[in-house]
N, C-alpha and C positions, 0 to 999 in steps of 0.2 A: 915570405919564407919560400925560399926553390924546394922543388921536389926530393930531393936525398934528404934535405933538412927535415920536410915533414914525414919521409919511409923512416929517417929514425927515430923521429919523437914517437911515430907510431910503435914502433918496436920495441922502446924503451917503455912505452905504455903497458905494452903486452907484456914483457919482462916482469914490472914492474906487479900486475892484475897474476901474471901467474904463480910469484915468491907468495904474495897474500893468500892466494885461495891456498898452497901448498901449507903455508904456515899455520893456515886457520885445520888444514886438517891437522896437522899436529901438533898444536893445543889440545885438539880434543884428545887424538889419540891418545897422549903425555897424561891427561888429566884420567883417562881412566884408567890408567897405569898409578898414577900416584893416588889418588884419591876413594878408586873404588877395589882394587887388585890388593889381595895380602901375600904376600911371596910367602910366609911360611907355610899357609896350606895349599896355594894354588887358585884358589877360590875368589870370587868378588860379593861384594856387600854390595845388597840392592838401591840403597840412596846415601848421601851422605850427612843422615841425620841419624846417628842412634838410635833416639828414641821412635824412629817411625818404622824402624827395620823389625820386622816381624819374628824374624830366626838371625842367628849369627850371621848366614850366607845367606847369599840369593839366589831364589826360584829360578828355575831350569828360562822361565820365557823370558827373561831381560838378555839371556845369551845365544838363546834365538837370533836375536838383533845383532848380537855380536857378532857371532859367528858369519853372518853374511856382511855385516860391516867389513869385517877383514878380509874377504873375500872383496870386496870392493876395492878396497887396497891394495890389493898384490895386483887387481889390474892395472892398478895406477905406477905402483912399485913392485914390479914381480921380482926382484930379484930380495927382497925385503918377506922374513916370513910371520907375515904375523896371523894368518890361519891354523897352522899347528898349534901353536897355545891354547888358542879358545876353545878347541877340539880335544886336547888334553886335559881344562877342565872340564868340557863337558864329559869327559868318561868318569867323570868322577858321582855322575848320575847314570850312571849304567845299571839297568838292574834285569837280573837272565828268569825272572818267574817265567812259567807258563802263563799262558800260549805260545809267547816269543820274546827273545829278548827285545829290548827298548830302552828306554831313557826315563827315569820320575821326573815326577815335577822339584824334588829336592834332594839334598845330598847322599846317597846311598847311606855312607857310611854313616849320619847321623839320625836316619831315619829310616822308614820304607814308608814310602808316599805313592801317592795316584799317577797313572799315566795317562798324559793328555797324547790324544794324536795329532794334535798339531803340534804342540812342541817338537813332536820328530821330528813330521812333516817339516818345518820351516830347516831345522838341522838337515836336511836329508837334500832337501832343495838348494842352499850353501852348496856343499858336498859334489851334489852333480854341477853345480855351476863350476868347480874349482876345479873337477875330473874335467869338466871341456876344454877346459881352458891349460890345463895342466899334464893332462894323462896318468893322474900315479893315482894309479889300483886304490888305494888304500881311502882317496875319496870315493869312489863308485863301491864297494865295499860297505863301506859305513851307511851310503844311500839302501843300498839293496837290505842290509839288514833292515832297515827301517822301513821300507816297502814291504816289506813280509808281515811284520811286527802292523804297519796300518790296517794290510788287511784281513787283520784278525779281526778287527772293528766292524768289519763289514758283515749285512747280514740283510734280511729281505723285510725285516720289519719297518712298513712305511714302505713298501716298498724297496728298497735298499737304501744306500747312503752308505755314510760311515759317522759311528757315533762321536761324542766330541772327547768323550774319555772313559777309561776302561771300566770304571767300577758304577760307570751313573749309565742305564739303558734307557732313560727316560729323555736323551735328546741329539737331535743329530742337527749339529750345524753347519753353513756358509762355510766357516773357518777352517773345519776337518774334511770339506769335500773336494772344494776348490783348488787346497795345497796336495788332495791327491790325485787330482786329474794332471796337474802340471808335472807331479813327482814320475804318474804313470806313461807321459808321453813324453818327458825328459829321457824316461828309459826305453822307449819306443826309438827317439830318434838315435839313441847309440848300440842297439840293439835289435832291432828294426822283429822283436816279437811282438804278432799280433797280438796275442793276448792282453801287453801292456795297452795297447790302443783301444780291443776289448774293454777293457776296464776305463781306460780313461773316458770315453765315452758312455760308458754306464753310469760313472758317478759325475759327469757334466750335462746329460738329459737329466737325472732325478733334480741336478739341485735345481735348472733352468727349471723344472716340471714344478717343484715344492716352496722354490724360497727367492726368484725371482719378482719382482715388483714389475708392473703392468710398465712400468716407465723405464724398465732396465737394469735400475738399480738391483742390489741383493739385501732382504731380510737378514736374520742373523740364524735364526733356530728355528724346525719346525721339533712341537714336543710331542711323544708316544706316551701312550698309544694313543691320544687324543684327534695328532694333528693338529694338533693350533699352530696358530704359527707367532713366532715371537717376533714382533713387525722391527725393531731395534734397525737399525741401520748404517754401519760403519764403513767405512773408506776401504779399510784393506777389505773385506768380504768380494766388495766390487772388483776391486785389486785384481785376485787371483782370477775371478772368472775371466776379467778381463784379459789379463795374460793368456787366459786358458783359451778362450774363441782365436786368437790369433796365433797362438802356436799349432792350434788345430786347422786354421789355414795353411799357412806353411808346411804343415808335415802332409795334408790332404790335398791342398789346391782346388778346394770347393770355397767357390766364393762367398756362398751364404753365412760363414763364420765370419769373413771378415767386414761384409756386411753387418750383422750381430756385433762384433767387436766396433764398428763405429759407433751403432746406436748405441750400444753400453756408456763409448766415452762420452759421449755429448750427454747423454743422461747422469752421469755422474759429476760431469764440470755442473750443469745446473743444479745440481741436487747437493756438492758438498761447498765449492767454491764461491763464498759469501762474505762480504764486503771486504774484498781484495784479500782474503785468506783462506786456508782450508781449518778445518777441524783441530782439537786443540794436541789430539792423542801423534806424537810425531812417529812414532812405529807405523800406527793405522795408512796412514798417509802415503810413507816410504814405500809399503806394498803398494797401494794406490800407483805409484810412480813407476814401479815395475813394469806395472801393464800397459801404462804410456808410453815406456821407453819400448818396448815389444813392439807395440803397433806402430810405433814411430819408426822401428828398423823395418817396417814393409810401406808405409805409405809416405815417410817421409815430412809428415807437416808439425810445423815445432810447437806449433798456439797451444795444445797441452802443456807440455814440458816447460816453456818459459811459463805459466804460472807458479809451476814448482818453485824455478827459479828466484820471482820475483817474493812469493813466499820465505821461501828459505833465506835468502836478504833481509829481509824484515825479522825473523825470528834472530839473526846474529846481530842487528840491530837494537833489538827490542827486550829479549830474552834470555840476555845472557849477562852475567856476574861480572866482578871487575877480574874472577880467575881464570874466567872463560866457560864458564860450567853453563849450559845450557838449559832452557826448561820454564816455564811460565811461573811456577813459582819459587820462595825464597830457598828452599831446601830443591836439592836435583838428584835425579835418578841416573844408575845406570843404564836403563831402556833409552830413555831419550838421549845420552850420548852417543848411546852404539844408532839409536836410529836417524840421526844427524850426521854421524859421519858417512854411515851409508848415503845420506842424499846427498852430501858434500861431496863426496865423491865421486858417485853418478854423475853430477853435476860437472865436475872438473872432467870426467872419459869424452863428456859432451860437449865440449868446449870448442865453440867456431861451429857448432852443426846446429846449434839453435839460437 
């Protein structure tokens, strides 16, 4: 075959590789549209099994996942809005009690339910991603509220931290410290107030100080007033710190972070990635990949990120129904939709760089 004949089979290849991954994300998209979204209240049902769904609608953290899914998407498709929605139901968990206003964990108007700080957090981290990318007030906005509303969490019991949710003082985890270092030096970098940086480094010495494993990894919870520590150990906790040591190089240009941020990854490739896959929790994960794709936009090297890759292959191979519906067993959630299409996605922005 002469050379033009093989530049076009090659093209036709690629053509052909990028209608697929395009299509494969809108199935998903399409399927949480039909399958988990009820147009007449706004709202989505957490799996697609009746009898497993706990309340009518679903808990605030499957739209955690959402919300930064779609955010994934408009960088793929900016001119396509599919952030505003998911941000429309979420106000539909707005609740203004004191100390500040925030988000429940479930539907306002059906209840008054617990605030977790992470559920902002992860909304609030969306939000500034979609302000950089976008500029309209109305993401930065939404984040800053929820950065106020975190750190009412905050307090010096244990030394500080921030608790994992408002009405339980009895534990401060990985999950609510880690998405507030990254929340606090997201607003540093477009704000350039010390304080935010203050803070982010407050609450990324404690958790390194409390909840770090000798090997890099991160515990889950330390509990008050005890101090124990809850040795548990999940993929996203690692996730964010991991993000968090390399945004704090980048924003400081002290190399010790970004030192820290290798040993983390290589601590966490051996510590989660086991017999050619990660973990079974696909949110947990997707954060995990966050902070690979972070450190990959300063050092460059892909051996992280094609795991992802080679993973996520296997799970559309493996994992999924003949509707397309995602998820290790027979009934599917809508967490693991929205946190597949975020990797899907991710994955397609990275397309040709890994």
């Amino acid at each position: 075959m002469k050379k033009p004949a093989l530049l076009l089979a090659a093209l036709l290849s690629l053509n052909v590789t990028c209608r697929a991954q395009t299509e494969r994300l809108h199935h998903i998209h399409q399927n949480i549209k039909n399958v988990f979204y009820e147009p007449a209240t706004g709202l989505y049902k957490e799996t697609n099994d009746a009898a497993r769904n706990e309340k009518p609608h679903s808990y605030l953290w499957p739209l955690c996942a959402l919300v930064q899914a779609a955010n994934e998407m408009e960088v793929l498709e900016p001119k396509v809005s599919y952030l505003k929605p998911v941000l429309q139901t979420i106000q539909q968990y707005y609740n203004t009690n004191p100390p500040a206003p925030g988000y429940q964990a479930y539907v306002t108007k059906e209840m008054t339910d617990t605030r977790f700080y992470d559920d902002n957090q992860w909304i609030a981290i969306a939000c500034l991603d979609a302000y950089e990318r976008t500029k309209q007030k109305s993401y930065l906005d939404t984040a800053e509220l929820i950065y106020k509303f975190m750190l009412t969490g905050y307090d010096q019991q244990g030394g500080g931290g921030i608790y994992w949710k408002e009405d339980d003082k009895t534990t401060k985890n990985t999950c609510s410290n880690g998405p507030g270092v990254l929340i606090a030096l997201q607003l540093y970098k477009l704000k350039k107030n010390p304080k935010n940086l203050q803070t982010a480094l407050e609450l990324y010495r404690w958790t390194n100080q409390h909840l770090q494993a000798p090997s890099g990894v991160y515990y889950d919870a330390v509990k008050l007033p005890s101090m124990k520590i809850d040795s548990a150990i999940y993929t996203y906790n690692t996730g964010t710190m991991l993000q968090s040591s390399v945004l704090l190089y980048k924003l400081t240009k002290e190399e010790h972070y970004l030192k820290e941020a290798k040993r983390v990854a290589e601590a966490a490739k051996k510590h989660f990635f086991r017999k050619n896959r990660f973990p079974e929790n696909y949110w947990f994960n997707v954060v995990l990949m966050r902070g690979y794709s972070e450190l990959f936009s300063v050092d460059h090297d892909p051996q992280y990120l094609r795991l992802f890759a080679r993973d996520a292959e296997r799970i559309w191979q493996e994992e999924k129904d003949q509707q397309h519906l995602i998820g290790p067993r027979k009934w599917k959630s809508l967490i693991d939709q929205s946190a597949m299409l975020e990797m899907y996605a991710r994955l397609e922005a990275l397309k040709g760089k890994i």
